[in-house]
NUSETI-831945 format. One line per field, with one value per residue (C-alpha): residue number from 1; chain; x, y, z. Coordinates in steps of 0.5 Angstrom, whole numbers, plus 500, padded with zeros to 3 digits. Example, Ala and Ser with C-alpha at 12.3 -4.5 7.8 and 13.67 -1.06 7.14 Angstrom:
2
n = 1,2
chain = A,A
c1 = 525,527
c2 = 491,498
c3 = 516,514
//
This chain:
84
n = 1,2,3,4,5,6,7,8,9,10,11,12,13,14,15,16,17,18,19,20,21,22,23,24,25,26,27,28,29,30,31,32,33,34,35,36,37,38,39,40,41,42,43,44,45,46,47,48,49,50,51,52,53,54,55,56,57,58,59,60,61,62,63,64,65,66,67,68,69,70,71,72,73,74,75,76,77,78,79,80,81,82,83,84
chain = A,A,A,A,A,A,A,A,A,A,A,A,A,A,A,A,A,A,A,A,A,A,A,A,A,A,A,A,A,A,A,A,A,A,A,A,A,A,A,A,A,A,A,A,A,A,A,A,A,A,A,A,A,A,A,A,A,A,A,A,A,A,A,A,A,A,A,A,A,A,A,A,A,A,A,A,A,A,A,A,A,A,A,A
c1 = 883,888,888,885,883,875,870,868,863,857,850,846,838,834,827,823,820,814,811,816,818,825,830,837,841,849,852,858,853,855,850,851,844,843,838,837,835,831,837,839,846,845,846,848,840,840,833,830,824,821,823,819,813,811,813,807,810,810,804,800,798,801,797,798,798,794,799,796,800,803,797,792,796,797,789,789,793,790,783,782,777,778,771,772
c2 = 100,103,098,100,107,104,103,096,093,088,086,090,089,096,096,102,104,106,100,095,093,090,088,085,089,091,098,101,102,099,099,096,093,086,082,075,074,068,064,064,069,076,082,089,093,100,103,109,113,112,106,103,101,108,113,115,116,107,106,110,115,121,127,131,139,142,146,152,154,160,163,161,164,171,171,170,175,181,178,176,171,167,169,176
c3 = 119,124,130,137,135,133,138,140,136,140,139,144,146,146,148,148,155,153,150,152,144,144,139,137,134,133,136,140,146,152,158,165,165,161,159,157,149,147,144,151,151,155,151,154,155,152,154,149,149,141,137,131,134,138,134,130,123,123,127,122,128,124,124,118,118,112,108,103,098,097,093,099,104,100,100,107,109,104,105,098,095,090,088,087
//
């Protein structure tokens, strides 16, 4: 790798500001806000909106939407039923 040309890379705390999550991780993220970690160092604190403790695909709360084929929506939209 070409020297001075890589962003620095460091571990950072982000915690997610709609249910208070946080974890350790490494980045190139850098923030003027610090947090202590429970080893005792203090880590740069990167807030995010969604991480794996509230978005709904990891919570279980995904709601799936009904997806028809391509047959079931060309009967709708001509009216036909399956019947006829």
């Amino acid at each position: 790798m070409k020297q001075g040309i890589h962003p620095e890379y460091h571990k950072v705390v982000f915690r997610d500001t709609s249910t208070g999550y946080e974890f350790l991780s490494g980045s190139t993220k850098t923030s003027n806000e610090t947090v202590e970690w429970s080893d005792g160092n203090t880590y740069p604190l990167i807030r995010v909106e969604i991480s794996s403790d509230s978005h709904p695909f990891y919570t279980g709360k995904q709601k799936f939407a009904q997806a028809d084929g391509r047959i079931d929506r060309f009967n709708k939209k001509y009216g036909l039923s399956e019947e006829e």
